[in-house]
C-alpha positions in Angstrom: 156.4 168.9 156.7 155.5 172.8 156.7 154.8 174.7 159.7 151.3 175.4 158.4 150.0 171.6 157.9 151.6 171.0 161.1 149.1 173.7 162.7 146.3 172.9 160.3 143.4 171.4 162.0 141.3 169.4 158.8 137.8 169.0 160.6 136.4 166.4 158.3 135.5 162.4 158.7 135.2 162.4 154.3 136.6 164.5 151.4 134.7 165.4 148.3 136.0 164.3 145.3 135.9 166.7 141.9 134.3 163.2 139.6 133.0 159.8 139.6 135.9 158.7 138.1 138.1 160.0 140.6 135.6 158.4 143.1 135.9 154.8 141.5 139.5 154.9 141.1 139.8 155.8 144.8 137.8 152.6 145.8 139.2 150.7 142.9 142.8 150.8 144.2 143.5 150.7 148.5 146.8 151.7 148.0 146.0 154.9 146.5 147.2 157.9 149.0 143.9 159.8 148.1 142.2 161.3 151.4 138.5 160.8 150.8 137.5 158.9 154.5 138.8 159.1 157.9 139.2 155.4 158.8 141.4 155.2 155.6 143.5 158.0 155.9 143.0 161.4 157.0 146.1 164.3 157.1 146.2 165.3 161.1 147.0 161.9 162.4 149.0 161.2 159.4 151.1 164.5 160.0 151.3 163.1 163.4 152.4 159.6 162.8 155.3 161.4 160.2 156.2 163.7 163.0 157.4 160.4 165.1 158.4 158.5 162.1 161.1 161.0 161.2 162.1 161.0 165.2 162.4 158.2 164.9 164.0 158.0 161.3 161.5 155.5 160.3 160.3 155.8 156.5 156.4 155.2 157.5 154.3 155.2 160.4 150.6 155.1 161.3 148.4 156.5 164.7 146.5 154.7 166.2 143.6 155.3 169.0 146.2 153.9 171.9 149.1 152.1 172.4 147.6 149.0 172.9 145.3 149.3 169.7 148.5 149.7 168.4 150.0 146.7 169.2 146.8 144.5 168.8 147.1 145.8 165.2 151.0 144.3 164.8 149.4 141.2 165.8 146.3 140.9 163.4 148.4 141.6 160.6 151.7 139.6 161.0 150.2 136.8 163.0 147.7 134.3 162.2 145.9 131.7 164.2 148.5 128.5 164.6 151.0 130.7 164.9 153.1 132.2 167.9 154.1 135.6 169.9 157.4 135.1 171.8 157.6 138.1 174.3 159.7 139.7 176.8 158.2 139.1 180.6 159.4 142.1 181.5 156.8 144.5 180.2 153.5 146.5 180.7 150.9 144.3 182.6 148.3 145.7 180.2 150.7 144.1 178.0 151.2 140.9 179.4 147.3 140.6 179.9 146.2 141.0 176.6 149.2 138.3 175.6 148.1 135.8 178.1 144.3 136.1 178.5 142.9 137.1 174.4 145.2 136.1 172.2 144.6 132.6 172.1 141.6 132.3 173.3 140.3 135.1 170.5 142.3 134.5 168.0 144.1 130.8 168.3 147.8 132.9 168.9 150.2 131.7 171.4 152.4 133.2 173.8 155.5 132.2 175.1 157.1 134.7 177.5 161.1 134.8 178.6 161.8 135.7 181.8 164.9 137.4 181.8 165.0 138.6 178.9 168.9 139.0 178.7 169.8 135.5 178.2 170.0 135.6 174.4 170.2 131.0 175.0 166.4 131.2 176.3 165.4 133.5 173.8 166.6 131.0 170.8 164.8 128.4 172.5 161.7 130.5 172.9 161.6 131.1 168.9 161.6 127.2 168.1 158.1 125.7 166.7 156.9 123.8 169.7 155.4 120.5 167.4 155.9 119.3 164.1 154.4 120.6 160.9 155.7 124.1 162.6 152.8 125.0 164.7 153.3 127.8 166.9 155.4 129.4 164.7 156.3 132.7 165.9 156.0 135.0 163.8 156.6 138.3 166.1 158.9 138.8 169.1 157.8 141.9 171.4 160.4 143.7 172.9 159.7 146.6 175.9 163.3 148.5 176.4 163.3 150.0 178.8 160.7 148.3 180.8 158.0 148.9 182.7 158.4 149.3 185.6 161.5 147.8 186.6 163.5 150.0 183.8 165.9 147.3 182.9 167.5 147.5 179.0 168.5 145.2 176.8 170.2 144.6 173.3 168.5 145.1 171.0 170.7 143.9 168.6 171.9 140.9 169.7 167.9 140.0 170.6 166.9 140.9 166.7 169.6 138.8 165.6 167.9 135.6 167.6 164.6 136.6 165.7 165.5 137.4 162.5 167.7 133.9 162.4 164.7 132.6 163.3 162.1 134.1 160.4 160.7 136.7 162.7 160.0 140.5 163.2 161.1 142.4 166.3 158.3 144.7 167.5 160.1 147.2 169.9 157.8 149.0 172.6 159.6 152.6 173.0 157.1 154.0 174.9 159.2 154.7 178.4 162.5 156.0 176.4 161.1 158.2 172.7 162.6 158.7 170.0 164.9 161.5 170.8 166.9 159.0 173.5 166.3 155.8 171.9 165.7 154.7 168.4 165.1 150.9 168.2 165.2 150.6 164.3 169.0 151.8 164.1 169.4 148.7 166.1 168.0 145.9 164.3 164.1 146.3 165.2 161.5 146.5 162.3 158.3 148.4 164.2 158.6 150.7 167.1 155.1 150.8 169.0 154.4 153.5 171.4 151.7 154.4 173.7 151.4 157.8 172.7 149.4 158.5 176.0 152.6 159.1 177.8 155.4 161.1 176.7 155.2 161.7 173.5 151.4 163.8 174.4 152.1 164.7 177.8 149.5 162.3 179.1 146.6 164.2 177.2 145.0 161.4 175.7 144.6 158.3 174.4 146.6 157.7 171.3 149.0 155.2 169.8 151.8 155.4 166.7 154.1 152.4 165.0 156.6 152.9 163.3 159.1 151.5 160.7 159.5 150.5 157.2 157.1 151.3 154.1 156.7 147.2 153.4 155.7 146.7 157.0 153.6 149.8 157.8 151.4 149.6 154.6 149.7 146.5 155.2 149.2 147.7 159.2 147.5 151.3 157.6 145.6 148.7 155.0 144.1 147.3 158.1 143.4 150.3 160.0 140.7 151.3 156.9 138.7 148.5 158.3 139.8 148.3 162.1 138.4 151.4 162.9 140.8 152.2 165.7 141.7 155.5 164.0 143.3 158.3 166.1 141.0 161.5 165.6 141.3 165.0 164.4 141.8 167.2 167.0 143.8 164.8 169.4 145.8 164.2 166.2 146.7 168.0 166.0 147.3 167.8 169.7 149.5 165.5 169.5 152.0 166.6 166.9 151.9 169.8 168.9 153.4 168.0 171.9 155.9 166.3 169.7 157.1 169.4 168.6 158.3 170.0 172.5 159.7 166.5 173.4 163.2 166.7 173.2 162.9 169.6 176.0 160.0 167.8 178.2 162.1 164.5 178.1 165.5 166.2 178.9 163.9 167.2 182.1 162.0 164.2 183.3 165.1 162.7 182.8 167.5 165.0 184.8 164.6 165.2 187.3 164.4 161.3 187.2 168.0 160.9 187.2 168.1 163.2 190.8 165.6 161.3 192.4 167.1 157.6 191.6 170.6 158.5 192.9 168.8 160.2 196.3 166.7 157.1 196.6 169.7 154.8 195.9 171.3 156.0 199.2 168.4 156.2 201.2 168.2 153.8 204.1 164.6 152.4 203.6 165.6 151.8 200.1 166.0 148.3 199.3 166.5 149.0 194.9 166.2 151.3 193.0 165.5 150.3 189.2 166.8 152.9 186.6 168.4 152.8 183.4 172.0 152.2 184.3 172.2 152.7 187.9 172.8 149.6 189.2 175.2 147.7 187.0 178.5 148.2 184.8 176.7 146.4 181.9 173.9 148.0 181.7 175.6 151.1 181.5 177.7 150.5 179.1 174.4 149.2 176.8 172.6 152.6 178.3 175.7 154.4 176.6 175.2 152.4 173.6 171.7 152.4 172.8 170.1 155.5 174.6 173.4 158.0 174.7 173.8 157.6 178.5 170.6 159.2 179.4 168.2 157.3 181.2 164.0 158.3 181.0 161.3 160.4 183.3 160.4 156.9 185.0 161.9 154.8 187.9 161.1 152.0 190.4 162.0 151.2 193.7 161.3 148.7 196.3 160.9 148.8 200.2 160.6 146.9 203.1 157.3 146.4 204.9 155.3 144.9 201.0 152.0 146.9 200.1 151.4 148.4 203.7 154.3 150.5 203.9 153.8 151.1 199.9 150.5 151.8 200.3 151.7 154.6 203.0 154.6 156.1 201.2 152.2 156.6 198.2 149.6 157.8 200.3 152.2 160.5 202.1 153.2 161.6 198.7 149.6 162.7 198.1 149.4 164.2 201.2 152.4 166.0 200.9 151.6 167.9 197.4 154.3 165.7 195.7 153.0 163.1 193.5 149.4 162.0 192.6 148.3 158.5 192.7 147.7 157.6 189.0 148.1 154.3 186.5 149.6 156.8 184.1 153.0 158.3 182.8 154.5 160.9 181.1 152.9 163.8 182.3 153.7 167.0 183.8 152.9 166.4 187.2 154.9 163.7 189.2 153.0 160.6 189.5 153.1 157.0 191.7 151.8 153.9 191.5 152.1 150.4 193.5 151.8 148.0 190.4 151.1 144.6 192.4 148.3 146.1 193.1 146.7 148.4 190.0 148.8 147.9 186.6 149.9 144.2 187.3 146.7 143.5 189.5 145.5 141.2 186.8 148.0 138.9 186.8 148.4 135.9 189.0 151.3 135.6 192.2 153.5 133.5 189.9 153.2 135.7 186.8 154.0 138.9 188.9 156.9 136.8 190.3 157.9 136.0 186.8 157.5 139.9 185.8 159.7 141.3 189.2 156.8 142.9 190.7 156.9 142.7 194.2 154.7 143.8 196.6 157.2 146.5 198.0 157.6 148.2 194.3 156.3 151.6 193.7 157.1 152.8 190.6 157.2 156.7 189.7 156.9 158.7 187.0 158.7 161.7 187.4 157.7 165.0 186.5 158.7 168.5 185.5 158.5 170.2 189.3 161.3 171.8 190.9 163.8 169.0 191.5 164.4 169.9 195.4 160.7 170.1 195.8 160.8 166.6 194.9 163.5 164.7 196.6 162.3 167.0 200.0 158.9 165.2 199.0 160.3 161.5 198.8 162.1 162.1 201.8 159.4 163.2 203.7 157.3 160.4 202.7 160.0 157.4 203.3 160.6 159.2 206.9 157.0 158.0 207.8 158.4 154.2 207.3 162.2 154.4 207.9 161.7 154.2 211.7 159.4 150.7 211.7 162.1 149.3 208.8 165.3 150.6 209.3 165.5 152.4 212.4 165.4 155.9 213.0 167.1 157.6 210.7 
């Protein structure tokens, strides 16, 4: 991919073509790579979609208008009605909404979640047809490593392994690590998903990319010609723009990131902190292994005191000029959020119990600011709860 396509900007929803012949062989024949309508392929988010694939050393991918048009899209295609997603807990509430609430009652899909979604026992279980005739089938397992928000990682391997034993496909969501620290493919996955929103766009806009293998991406672009969730033009060019610049923006969230879990770790209103590798010997070793010992621009952590004294920490960090108060991530500016209440809001007490989101998490998406500006920030903030929950400090 040239340096000129890449800054091209192709303004048009339909192409002309030269005769009727090429016209009829165009419709004739879906898999032909002729350009001649948006919804069925159009250059800029193509160029995009390539621009992550090769990140992400995929041979195909596709854009889509979000992340979670993305992943509704995996499911239309490689799962039918009678049939079952098995899923990780452990992952965006958006997420975890759609699973629970639409698919089967939209579509006759069911989903099976797995708590912890380390135990490789529960996960073979999860995979099993649940009657005879093998209804509920599942057909795709969805992954989210690391998670959101409580960060945690897990193998990738050894989880494909389960579903592919099992006549499955691993859908991956990468969103919170990218493609320059983690590439789920090289580990057994067969899509990557991403919600394109966040990092890899710097938060501009709504947009969405799989990736993976020609065989499985073909039939996903086949349906985006009639889906119409199509990313557009000009966010398209936006956006492989931004992915031009992501192996610099991420190295700093991370190092930013990195700063702030290790001062939070040892601060005395601090109950956890959840970050890639922080807390455990295992998990750093499968940090090591799968993302190259670096960890991402996002973190969690959980107080005493439940919403109220989240609800003030959050509020200080606004007040302070540290953080804005947004259900975002991936952006420039440091954000914070207290899931229980916005992101996971949706879900009932037992399912945010089952998802590890307590009403004392605030998790925080770390931006590019000066990393003392930050951590003075935090401090500041947690110093308006530390003497009601810890003592003075």
């Amino acid at each position: 991919m040239d340096w000129k396509s890449r800054r091209t900007i192709f303004a048009a929803a339909g192409f002309p073509f030269t005769t009727c012949k090429e016209a009829a062989d165009a419709f004739a024949d879906e898999k032909l790579k002729t350009h001649f309508y948006h919804r069925y392929g159009h250059d800029n988010p193509d160029i995009f979609a390539m621009s992550v694939a090769k990140l992400d050393r995929a041979e195909d991918g596709i854009a889509t208008s979000s992340g979670e048009a993305a992943i509704e899209l995996v499911c239309k295609v490689f799962v039918q009605p009678g049939e079952a997603v098995v899923s990780s807990a452990r992952i965006y509430g958006g997420t975890y909404n759609y699973f629970t609430n639409y698919l089967l009652a939209e579509r006759g899909v069911q989903a099976r979640f797995v708590p912890d979604p380390t135990d490789l026992v529960v996960w073979e279980r999860a995979m099993r047809p649940r009657f005879s005739f093998n209804r509920w089938q599942p057909k795709v397992a969805f992954l989210e490593s690391p998670g959101n928000p409580l960060l945690e990682v897990y193998d990738i391997a050894a989880i494909a392994n389960v579903v592919h034993k099992n006549g499955a496909l691993l859908v991956v969501d990468n969103t919170i690590a990218g493609p320059t620290i983690q590439r789920p493919l090289e580990f057994g996955a067969d899509l990557v998903v991403y919600s394109a929103t966040k990092y890899l766009t710097n938060g501009l806009f709504l947009s969405g990319v799989v990736t993976g293998g020609k065989e499985l991406i073909e039939p996903l672009r086949q349906r985006l010609g009639v889906s119409g969730v199509n990313l557009g033009v000009f966010e398209s060019w936006f956006a492989t723009t931004a992915v031009a610049h992501l192996e610099v923006r991420m190295k700093q969230h991370s190092q930013n990131a990195s700063a702030l879990a290790r001062f939070l770790y040892t601060h005395p209103a601090v109950k956890r902190v959840y970050y890639p590798g922080l807390n455990s010997t295992a998990q750093r070793e499968l940090v090591r292994k799968q993302m190259g010992s670096k960890g991402s621009g996002l973190l969690s952590f959980e107080i005493e005191g439940g919403k109220d004294a989240s609800w003030c920490v959050c509020d200080h960090l606004v007040a302070n000029g540290t953080a804005i108060i947004v259900p975002h991530l991936g952006e420039t500016e440091t954000m914070a959020i207290h899931p229980a209440t916005t992101t996971h809001a949706k879900l009932t007490q037992a399912q945010r119990q089952e998802a590890g989101i307590g009403d004392g998490l605030i998790r925080v998406s770390v931006g590019l600011e000066e990393k003392e500006k930050i951590l003075s920030g935090f401090n500041d903030a947690l110093s308006t709860i530390a003497p009601r929950y810890c003592g003075a400090l």
